[in-house]
C-alpha positions in Angstrom: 69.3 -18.2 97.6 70.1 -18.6 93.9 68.5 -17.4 90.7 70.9 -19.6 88.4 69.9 -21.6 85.8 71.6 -24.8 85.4 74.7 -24.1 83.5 74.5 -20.2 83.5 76.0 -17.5 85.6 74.1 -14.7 87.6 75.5 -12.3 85.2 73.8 -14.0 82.3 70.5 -14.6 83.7 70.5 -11.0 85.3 71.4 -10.5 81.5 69.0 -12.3 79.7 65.9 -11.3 82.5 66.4 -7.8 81.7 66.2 -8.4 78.2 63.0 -10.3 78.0 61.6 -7.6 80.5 62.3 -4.4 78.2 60.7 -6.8 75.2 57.9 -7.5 77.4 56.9 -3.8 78.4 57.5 -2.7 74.6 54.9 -5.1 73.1 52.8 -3.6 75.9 53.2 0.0 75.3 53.2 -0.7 71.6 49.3 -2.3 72.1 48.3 1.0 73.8 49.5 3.3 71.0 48.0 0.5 68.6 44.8 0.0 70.0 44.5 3.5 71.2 45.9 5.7 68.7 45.3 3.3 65.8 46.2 6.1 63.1 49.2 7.5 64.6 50.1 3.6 64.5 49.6 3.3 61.0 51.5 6.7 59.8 54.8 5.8 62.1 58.0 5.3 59.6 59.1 1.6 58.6 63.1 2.7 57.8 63.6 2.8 62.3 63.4 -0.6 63.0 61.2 -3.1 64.5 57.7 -0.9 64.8 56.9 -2.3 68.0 59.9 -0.4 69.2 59.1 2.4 67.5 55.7 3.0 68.7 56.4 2.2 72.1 59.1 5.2 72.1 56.3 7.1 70.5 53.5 7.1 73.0 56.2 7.4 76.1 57.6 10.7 74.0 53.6 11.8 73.6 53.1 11.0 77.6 56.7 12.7 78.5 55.7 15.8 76.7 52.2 15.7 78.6 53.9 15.7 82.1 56.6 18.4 80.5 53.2 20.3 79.7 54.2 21.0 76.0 51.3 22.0 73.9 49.6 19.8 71.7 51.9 21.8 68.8 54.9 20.0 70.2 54.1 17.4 70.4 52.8 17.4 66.7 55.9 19.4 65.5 58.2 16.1 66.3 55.7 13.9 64.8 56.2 15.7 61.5 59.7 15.3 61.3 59.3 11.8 62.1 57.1 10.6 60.0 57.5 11.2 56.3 54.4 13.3 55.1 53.6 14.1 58.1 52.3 17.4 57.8 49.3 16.0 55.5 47.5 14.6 58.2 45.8 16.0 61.2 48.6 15.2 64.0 46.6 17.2 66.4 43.4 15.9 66.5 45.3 12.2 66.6 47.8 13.6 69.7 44.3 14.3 71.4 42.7 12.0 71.0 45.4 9.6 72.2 46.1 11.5 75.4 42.7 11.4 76.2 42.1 7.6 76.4 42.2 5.9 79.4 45.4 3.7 78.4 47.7 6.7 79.9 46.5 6.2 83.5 45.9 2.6 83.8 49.7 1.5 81.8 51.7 2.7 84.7 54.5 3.6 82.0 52.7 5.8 80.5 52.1 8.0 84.4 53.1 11.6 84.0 56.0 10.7 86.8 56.9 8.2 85.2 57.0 8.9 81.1 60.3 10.5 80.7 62.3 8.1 82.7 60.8 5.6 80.2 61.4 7.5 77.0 64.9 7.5 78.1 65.2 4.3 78.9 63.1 3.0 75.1 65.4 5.2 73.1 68.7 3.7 74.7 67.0 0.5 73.9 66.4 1.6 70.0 70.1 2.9 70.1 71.1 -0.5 71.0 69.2 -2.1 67.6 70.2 0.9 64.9 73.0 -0.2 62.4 76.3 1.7 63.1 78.0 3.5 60.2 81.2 3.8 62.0 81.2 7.7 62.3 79.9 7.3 65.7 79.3 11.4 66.0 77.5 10.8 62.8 75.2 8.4 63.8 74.0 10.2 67.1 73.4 13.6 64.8 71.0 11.7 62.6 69.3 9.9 65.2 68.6 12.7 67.6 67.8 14.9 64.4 65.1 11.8 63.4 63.5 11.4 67.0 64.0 15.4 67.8 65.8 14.1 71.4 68.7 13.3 73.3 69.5 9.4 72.6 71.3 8.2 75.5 74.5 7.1 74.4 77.1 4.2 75.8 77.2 4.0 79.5 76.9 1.4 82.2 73.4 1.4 81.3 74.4 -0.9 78.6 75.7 -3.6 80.3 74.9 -3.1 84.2 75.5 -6.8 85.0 79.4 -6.0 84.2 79.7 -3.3 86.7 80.6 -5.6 89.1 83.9 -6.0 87.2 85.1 -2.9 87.9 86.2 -4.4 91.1 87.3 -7.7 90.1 84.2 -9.5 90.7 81.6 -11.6 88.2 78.1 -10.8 89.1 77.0 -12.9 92.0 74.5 -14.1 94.6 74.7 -13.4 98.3 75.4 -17.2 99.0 77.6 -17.6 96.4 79.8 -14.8 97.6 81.0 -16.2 100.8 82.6 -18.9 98.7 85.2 -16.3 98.3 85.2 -15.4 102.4 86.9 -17.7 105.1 85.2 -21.2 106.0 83.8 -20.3 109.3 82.0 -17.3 107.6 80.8 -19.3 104.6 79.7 -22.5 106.6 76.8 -19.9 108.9 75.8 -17.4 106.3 74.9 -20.4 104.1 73.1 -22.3 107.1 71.6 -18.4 108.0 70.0 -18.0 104.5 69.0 -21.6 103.8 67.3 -21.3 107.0 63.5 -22.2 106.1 62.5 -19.2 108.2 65.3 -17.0 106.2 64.0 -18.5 102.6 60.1 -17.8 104.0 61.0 -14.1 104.9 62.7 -13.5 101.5 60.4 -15.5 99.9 57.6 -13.0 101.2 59.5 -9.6 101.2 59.7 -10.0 97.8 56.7 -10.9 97.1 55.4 -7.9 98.2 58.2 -5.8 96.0 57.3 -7.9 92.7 54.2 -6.3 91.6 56.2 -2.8 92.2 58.5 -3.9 89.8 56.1 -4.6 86.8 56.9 -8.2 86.1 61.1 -6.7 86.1 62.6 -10.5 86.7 66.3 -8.7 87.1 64.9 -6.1 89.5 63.7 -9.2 90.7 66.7 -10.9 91.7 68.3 -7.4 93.0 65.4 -6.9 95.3 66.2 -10.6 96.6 69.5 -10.1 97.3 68.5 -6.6 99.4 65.9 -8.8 101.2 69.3 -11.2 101.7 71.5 -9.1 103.5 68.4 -7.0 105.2 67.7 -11.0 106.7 71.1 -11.7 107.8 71.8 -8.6 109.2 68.3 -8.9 111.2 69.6 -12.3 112.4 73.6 -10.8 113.5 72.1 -8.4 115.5 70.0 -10.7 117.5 72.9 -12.5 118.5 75.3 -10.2 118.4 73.1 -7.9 121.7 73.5 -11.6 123.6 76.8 -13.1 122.7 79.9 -13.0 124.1 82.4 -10.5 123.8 84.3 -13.3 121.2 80.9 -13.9 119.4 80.1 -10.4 118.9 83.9 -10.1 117.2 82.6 -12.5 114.9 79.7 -11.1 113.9 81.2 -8.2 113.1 83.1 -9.9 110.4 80.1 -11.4 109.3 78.5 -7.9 108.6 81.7 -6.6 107.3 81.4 -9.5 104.4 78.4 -8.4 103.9 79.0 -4.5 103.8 81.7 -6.2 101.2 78.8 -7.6 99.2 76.5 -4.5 98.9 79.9 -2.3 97.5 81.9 -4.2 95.3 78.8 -6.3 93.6 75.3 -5.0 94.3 75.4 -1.6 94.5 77.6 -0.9 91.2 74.6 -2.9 89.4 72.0 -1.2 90.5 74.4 2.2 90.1 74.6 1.3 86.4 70.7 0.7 85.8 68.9 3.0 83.6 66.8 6.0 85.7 63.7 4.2 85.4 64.7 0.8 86.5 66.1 2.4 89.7 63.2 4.5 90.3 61.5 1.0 90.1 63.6 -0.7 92.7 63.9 2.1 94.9 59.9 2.8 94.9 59.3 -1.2 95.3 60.8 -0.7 99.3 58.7 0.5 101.7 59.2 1.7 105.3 56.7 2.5 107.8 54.7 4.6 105.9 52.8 3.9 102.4 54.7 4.7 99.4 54.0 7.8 97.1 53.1 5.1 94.5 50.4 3.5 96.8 48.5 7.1 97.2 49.0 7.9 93.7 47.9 5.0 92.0 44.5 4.7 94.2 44.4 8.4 92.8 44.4 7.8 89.4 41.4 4.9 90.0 39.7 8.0 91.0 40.7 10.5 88.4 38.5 10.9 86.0 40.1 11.2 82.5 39.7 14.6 80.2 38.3 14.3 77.0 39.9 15.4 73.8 39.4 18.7 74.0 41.1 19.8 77.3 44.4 19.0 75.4 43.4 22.0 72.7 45.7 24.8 72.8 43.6 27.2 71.7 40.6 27.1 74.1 40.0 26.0 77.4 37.9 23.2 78.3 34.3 24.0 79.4 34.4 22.4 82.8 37.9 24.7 83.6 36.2 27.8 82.1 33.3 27.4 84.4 35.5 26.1 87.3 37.0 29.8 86.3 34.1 31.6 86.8 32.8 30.0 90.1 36.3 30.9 91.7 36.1 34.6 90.0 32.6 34.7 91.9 34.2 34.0 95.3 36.8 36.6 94.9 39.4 33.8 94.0 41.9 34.0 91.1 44.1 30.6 91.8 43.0 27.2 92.3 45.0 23.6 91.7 43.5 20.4 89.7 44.8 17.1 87.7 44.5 17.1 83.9 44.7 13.9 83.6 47.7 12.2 85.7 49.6 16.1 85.4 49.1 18.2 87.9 48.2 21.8 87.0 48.4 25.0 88.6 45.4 27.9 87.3 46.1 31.4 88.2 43.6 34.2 86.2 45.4 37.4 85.4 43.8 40.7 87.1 45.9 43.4 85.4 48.4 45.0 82.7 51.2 43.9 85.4 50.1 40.4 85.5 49.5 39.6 81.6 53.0 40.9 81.1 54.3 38.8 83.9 52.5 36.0 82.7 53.9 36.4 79.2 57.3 36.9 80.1 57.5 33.8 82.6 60.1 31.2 82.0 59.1 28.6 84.4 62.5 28.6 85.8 62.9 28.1 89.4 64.6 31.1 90.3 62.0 33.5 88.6 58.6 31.9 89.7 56.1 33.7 91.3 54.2 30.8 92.9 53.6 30.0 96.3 52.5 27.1 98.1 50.6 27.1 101.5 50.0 23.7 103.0 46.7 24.5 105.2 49.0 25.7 107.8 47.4 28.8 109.8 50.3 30.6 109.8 51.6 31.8 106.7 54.9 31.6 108.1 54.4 28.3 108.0 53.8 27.5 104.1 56.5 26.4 102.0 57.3 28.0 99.5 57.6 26.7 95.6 60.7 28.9 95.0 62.6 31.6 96.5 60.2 35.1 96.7 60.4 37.6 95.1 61.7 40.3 97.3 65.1 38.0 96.4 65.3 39.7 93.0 66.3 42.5 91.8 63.4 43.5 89.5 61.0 42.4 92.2 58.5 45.4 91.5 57.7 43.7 87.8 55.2 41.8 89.2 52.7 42.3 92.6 52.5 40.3 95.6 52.3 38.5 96.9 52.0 36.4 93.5 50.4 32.9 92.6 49.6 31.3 95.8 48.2 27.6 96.0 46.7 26.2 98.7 47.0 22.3 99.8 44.8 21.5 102.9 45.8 18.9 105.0 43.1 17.4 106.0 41.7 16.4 102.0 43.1 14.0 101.0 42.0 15.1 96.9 44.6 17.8 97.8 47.5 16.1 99.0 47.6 13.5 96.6 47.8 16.6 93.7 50.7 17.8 95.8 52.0 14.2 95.8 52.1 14.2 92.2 53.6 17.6 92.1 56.5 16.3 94.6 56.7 13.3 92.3 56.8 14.6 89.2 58.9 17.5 90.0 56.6 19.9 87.9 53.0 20.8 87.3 52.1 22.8 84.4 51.0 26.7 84.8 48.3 27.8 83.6 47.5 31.5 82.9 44.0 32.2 82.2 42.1 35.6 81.0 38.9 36.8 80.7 37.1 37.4 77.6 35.7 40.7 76.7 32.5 38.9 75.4 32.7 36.5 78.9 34.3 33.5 79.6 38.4 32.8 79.9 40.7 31.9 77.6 43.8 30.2 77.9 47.0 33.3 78.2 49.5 31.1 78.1 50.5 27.5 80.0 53.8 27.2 80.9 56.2 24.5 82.7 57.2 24.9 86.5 59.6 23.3 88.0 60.0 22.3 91.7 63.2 22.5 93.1 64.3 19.0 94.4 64.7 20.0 98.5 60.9 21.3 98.4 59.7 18.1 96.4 61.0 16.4 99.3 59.6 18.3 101.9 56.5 18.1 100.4 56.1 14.5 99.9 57.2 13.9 103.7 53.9 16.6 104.8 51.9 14.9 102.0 52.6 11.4 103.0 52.5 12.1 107.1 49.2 13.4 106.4 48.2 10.7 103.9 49.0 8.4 106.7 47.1 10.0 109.6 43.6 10.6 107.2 44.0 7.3 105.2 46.5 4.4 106.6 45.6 2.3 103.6 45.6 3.7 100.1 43.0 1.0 99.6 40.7 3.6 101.4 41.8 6.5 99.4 38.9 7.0 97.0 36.1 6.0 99.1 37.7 8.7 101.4 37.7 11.7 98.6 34.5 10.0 97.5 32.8 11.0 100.8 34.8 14.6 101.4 33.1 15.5 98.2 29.8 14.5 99.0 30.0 16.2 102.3 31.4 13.4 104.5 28.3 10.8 103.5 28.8 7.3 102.0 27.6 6.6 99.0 27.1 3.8 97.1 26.0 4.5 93.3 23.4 3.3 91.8 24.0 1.5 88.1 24.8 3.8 85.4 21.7 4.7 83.1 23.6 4.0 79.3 25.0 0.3 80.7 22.1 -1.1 78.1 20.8 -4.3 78.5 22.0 -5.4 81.9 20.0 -7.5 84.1 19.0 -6.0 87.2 16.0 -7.6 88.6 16.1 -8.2 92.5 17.6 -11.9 92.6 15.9 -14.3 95.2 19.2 -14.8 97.3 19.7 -12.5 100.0 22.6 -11.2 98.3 22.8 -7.5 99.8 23.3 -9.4 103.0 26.7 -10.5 101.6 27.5 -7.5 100.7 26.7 -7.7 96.7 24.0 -6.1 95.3 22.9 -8.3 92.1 20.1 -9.8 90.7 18.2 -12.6 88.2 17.5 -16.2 89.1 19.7 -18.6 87.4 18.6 -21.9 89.5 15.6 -23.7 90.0 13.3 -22.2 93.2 13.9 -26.2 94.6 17.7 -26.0 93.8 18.4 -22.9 95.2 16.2 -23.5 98.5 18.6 -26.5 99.0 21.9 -24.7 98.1 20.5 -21.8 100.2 20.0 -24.3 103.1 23.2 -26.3 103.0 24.7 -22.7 103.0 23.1 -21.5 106.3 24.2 -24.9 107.8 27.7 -24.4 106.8 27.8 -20.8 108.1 26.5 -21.8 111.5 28.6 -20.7 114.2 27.6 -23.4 116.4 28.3 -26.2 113.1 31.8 -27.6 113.7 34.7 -27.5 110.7 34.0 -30.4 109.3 29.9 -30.1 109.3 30.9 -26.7 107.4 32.8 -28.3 105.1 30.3 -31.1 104.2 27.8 -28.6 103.8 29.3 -26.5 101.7 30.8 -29.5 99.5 27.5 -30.4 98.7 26.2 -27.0 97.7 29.4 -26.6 95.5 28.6 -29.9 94.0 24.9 -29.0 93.1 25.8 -25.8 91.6 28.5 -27.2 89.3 26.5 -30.2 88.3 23.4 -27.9 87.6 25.7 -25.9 85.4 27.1 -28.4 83.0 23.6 -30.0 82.8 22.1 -26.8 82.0 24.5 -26.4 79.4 24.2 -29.5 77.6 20.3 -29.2 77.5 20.9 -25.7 76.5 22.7 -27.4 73.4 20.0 -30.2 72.8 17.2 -27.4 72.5 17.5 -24.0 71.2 21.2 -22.5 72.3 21.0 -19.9 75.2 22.0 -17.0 74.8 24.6 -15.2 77.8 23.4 -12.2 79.4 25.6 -9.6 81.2 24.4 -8.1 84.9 26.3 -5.0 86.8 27.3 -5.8 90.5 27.8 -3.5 93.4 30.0 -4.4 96.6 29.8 -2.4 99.6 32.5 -2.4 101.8 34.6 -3.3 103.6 37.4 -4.3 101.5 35.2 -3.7 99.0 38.3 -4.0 96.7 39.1 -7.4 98.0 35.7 -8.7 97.3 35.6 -6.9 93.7 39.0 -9.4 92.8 37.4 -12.6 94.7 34.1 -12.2 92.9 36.1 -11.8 89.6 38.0 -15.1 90.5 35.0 -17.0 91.0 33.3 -15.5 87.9 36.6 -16.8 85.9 36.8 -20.4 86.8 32.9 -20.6 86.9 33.1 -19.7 82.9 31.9 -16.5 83.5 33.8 -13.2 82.3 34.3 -10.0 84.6 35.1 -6.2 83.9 35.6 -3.3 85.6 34.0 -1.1 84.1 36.7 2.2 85.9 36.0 5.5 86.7 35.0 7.4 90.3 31.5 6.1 89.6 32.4 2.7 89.0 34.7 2.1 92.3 33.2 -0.9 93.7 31.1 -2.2 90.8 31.8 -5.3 88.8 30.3 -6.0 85.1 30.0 -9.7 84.6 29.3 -11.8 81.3 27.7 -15.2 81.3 25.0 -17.9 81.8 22.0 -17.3 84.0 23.0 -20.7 85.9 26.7 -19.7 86.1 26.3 -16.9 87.1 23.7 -17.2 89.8 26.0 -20.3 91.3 28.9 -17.3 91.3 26.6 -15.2 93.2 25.5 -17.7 95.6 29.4 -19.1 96.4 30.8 -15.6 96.3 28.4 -14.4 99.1 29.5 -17.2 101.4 33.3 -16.9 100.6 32.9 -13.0 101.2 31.9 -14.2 104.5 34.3 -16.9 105.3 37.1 -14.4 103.9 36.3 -11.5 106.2 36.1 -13.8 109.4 39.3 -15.6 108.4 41.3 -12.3 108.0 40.0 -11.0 111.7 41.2 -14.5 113.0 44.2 -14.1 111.3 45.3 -10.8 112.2 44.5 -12.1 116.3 46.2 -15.1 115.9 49.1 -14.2 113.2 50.1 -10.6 112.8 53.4 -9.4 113.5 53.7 -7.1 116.9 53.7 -3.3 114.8 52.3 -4.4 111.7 49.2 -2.1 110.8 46.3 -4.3 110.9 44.5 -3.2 107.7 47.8 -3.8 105.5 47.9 -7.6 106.4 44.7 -8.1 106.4 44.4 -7.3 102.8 47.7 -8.9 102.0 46.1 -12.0 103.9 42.6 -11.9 101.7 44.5 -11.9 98.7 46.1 -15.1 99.5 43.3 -16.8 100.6 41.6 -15.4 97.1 44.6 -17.0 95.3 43.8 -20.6 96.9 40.1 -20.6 97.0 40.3 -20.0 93.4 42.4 -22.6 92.4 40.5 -24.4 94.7 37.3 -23.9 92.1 39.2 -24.5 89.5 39.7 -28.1 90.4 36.4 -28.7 91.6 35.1 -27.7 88.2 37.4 -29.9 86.3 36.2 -32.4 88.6 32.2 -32.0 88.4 33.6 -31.9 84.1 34.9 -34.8 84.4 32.5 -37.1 85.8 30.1 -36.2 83.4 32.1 -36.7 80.2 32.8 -40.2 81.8 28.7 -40.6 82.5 28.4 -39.5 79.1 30.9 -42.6 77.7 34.6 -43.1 76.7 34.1 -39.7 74.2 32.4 -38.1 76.9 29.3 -37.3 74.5 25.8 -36.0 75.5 22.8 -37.0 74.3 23.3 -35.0 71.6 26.5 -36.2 70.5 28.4 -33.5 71.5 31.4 -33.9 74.1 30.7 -31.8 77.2 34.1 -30.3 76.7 33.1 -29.0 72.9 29.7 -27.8 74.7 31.6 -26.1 77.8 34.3 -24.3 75.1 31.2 -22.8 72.7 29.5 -21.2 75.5 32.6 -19.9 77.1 33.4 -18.3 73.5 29.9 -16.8 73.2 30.6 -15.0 76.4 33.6 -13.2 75.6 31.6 -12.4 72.4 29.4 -10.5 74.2 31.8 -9.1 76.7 33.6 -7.5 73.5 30.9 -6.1 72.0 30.2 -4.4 75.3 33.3 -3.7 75.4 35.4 -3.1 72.2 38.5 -1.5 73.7 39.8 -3.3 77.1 43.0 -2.6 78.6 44.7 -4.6 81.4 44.0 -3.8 84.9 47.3 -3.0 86.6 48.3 -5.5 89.2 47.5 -5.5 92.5 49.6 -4.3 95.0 49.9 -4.7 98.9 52.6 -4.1 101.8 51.5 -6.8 104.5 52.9 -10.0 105.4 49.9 -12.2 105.7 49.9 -13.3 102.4 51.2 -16.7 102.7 48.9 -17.4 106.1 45.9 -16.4 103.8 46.9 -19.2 101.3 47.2 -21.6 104.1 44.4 -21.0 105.3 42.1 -20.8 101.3 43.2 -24.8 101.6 40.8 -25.6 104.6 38.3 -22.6 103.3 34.8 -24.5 102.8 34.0 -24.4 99.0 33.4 -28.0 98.8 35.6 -28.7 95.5 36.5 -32.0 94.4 40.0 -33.1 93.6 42.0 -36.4 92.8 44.3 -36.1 95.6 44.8 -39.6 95.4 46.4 -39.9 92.2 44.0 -42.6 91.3 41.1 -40.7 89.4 38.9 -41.3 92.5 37.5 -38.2 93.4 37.8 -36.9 97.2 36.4 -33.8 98.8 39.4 -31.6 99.7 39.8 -30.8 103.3 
């Protein structure tokens, strides 16, 4: 249970990981403020450093004052001192503009409960590359003048890997600290953690943390080492409750080495870490229940994103204004929402008393006048945000009983706002009054804070009743989906201003697969055979290997029809791609949105989605006619072999306790992981036999290798997909707490796609079983 290189020590590839991490997320926060905010890009100063640094601090300053609801003004008022000349150019309408792309809640940096842990953490990081004068007082009062903020200073953030040191030790591994304890110790933890079942059970708890992490190698290797001890502790105390009286004295030893361990080398590391990298680690474990992350990141797939103009300080959006009104009509004057990933609290002001409270507010804790009720009947019952009123001494200044906001707890729209209140640790205030000519207008939005006891107590009610409504956060937005359309399903019907998309009913069955698609890509003969060969293989009564052979011979029609449609596509008049919008229904509708887009990949096809409420279960794919028919067609019978394989799996497989919908999913998306590579070699395969029917260049008729063919069309597909779609962003990673994972891979190697492979070294091609 090493991560060592050959020839380097734990403390200099801890070292060297987080390093190429912090680069890593820099270049990626730097593309978001350059392809997003392209002319606050090209105004940032060139005297700071390197400007991919430098614009990364900048858009996680821009999101941190979003979560810290500053105004717009701010925001713009640092920007001027930063950049020279600033003044001269319209910072505002660029700050706007820039909060209200999309970027901000997909790049999970860039979160509102996230943002300032990551300025912090980038401007230690600049710190580390400035040029030191040698007045070190100096040098901090020009660089927190420059960036107008704190610039964390020396600390064990610098250098967490030397923490350890503190107590004597290097930075090591689990294993290689019993070399230090007595032989009998050493000799069975090292035979307990190079246990294959030990390596598989670390191997897989950390596969489920990894994605958690953001690609964080050194959060990485901590997270190992937890998943360790949490392994060898599991296995003491299942012998310790059945040994003997001097085998349970043994074990204790055992665990005190390991207690050892965790204080004098793990836990001053990950003590040292910057505030964001723990959050990181400590939100990457989860226990019973789903994680605040899981809720809120299924959330923000649903959130729809405010335009420009809801960031304006001077007037309030029209969708709040009339939001306004419908709630004055009711004989409401407080309501809750999202702006964005921030949660905001609304509150319109009734009278003389209110306006001057509102004006005079601080958003301090101890002076706040809001109150949270949490659906409970009693109001005994609600929690409040901060201590009432009737605790201060100039308690008549401003009516009861205040600003209350009410959570219920049985939508789950609601408790996910509160979730992001409890994890945030603010929401912004928002004081509204009417207009003498109608309408509202924005009094004044302030910050308030939650005190740190009730953000607790909120996220336990919030995720208890998360958990009872919605076990998996995969179900989350079908869930608010259907409370707001009155407890119906819905499944929505292709956007109007998708342009030219292809949408004609296709002549497979598809909806029957759970897809609804359309356009005919292979021949009526074709597809009657591949349509046939398919039914065979889906027979309950065929036996495996009948399935198998069945299927293998549809795969191999398909792919051969492709890359012969191709090269007489590039004899005659060069086709042209075409672009069609698909809708899955569930279940794991989110499962069969990725396997589709696997398919569609390794098929030469090219797959978006396109995001937003509407667009939940809806897949955008670019390609041939003949590719992407033959994805259709295999995706609807892997859909199937996929859903059946994950029910067998969780009778045959699941841990005793394990909720059955968590490995499930963690069990499709291994089997999603195999089958695709799976494709992937089939199609080199079906590739290479023509190039060698086509001679030793692997030329068509026309002279062109099938290769050259294969790579022109693939490159006039993701022509099309960016001119559809100018501006992509990455997807963020999938995440997912069960432990079937592995078992689904196991089980994509015998799934029946019928792909060809040269298992036998030789170049003679064999169908995979």
């Amino acid at each position: 249970m090493t991560n060592s290189a050959a020839g380097a020590s734990s403390e200099e590839v801890f070292g060297r990981r987080r390093k190429d991490w912090l680069e890593a997320r820099v270049r990626d926060l730097a593309g978001v403020l350059s392809a997003d905010g392209s002319d606050l890009y090209g105004l940032l100063p060139t005297d700071l450093g390197d400007q991919h640094l430098v614009a990364a601090i900048t858009v996680a300053r821009v999101a941190a004052d979003q979560s810290r609801a500053q105004p717009v003004a701010h925001t713009v008022g640092w920007l001027e001192r930063l950049i020279p000349g600033g003044h001269r150019h319209d910072l505002a309408g660029v700050v706007r503009e820039l909060l209200s792309r999309p970027a901000f809640t997909s790049e999970p940096a860039l979160w509102s409960w996230n943002a300032g842990r990551w300025e912090e953490l980038l401007l230690w990081w600049w710190r580390r590359h400035q040029p030191r004068t040698g007045d070190s007082e100096r040098d901090s009062r020009e660089w927190c003048s420059r960036w107008s903020a704190d610039i964390p200073w020396n600390g064990d953030i610098d250098s967490p890997e030397r923490a350890p040191r503190r107590y004597g030790r290097e930075l090591v591994t689990l294993a290689e600290f019993f070399t230090y304890e007595s032989e009998p110790l050493q000799l069975l933890a090292t035979a307990v953690l190079e246990a294959s079942g030990t390596a598989a059970a670390v191997q897989d708890a950390v596969l489920l943390r990894e994605e958690h992490l953001q690609g964080a190698g050194h959060l990485g290797w901590l997270a190992e080492q937890q998943a360790c001890i949490e392994q060898l502790e599991t296995w003491r105390h299942n012998h310790q409750a059945i040994g003997s009286e001097s085998t349970r004295a043994f074990l204790a030893e055992l665990s005190e080495a390991v207690k050892r361990y965790m204080t004098l080398v793990l836990q001053p590391v990950i003590e040292a870490l910057s505030e964001c990298e723990r959050s990181l680690l400590r939100d990457s474990r989860n226990g019973s229940r789903r994680s605040a992350a899981d809720y809120l990141d299924a959330l923000l797939d649903w959130q729809a994103q405010p335009g420009p103009e809801a960031w304006r300080d001077e007037y309030l959006s029209t969708a709040v204004q009339q939001q306004a009104g419908e709630c004055r009509e009711r004989g409401e004057v407080t309501w809750h929402g999202m702006l964005g990933s921030v949660p905001v609290w609304y509150h319109i002001v009734t009278s003389p008393q209110e306006k001057a409270a509102a004006l005079a507010y601080s958003g301090a804790p101890s002076l706040s006048v809001v109150r949270i009720k949490t659906g409970a009947e009693d109001p005994g019952e609600a929690l409040d945000l901060f201590p009432s009123l009737q605790d201060e001494p100039d308690e008549e200044w401003y009516p009861e009983p205040g600003i209350e906001i009410r959570y219920a707890g049985d939508s789950a729209a609601d408790l996910c706002a509160l979730l992001a209140v409890s994890q945030l640790g603010q929401a912004r205030l928002e004081f509204l009054s009417p207009r003498a000519e109608g309408g509202y207008q924005r009094l004044r939005a302030v910050l308030a804070r939650v005190r740190p006891d009730d953000a607790v107590s909120w996220q336990r009610w919030a995720l208890g009743a998360l958990a009872a409504i919605a076990p998996d956060p995969d179900d989350l937005v079908d869930l608010i989906a259907r409370q707001e359309n009155g407890g119906t399903d819905e499944h929505d019907e292709p956007d109007a201003d998708q342009g030219s998309t292809d949408r004609s009913s296709s002549p497979a069955d598809a909806s029957a697969y759970g897809i609804r698609s359309a356009g005919s890509g292979l021949p009526t003969g074709l597809l009657e055979r591949v349509k046939a060969l398919l039914r065979k293989a889906e027979d309950p009564a065929a036996t495996a290997e009948e399935s198998r052979t069945y299927l293998g011979k549809a795969a191999e029609l398909m792919a051969k029809h492709g890359i012969e449609q191709a090269m007489l596509d590039d004899l005659s008049e060069p086709g042209r791609p075409v672009d069609r919008i698909m809708d899955l229904v569930p279940p794991y509708a989110g499962e069969g949105r990725r396997l589709l887009s696997r398919i569609a990949y390794e098929m030469r096809c090219r797959s978006v989605y396109p995001g937003g409420k509407n667009n939940r279960h809806r897949v955008h794919l670019f390609g041939f006619v003949p590719d992407l028919q033959a994805v259709e067609v295999l995706f609807a019978s892997l859909r199937l072999q996929m859903l059946d394989g994950a029910d067998r799996a969780d009778r045959l497989h699941r841990p005793p306790g394990e909720d059955a919908r968590a490995y499930k999913r963690s069990w499709m998306l291994g089997f999603i992981r195999e089958v695709s590579a799976r494709i992937a070699v089939a199609q080199r395969a079906a590739k290479a036999e023509a190039e060698q029917q086509g001679g030793s260049h692997g030329e068509g008729a026309g002279g062109r290798s099938v290769a050259l063919v294969l790579a022109d069309r693939s490159t006039v597909v993701e022509a099309r997909l960016s001119a559809h779609y100018p501006k992509l962003i990455k997807s963020r990673p999938t995440t997912f707490k069960g432990t079937g994972y592995w078992q689904g891979v196991a089980d994509g190697r015998h799934a029946d796609i019928g792909g060809r492979t040269f298992a036998d070294g030789t170049g003679n091609a064999q169908l995979t079983h």
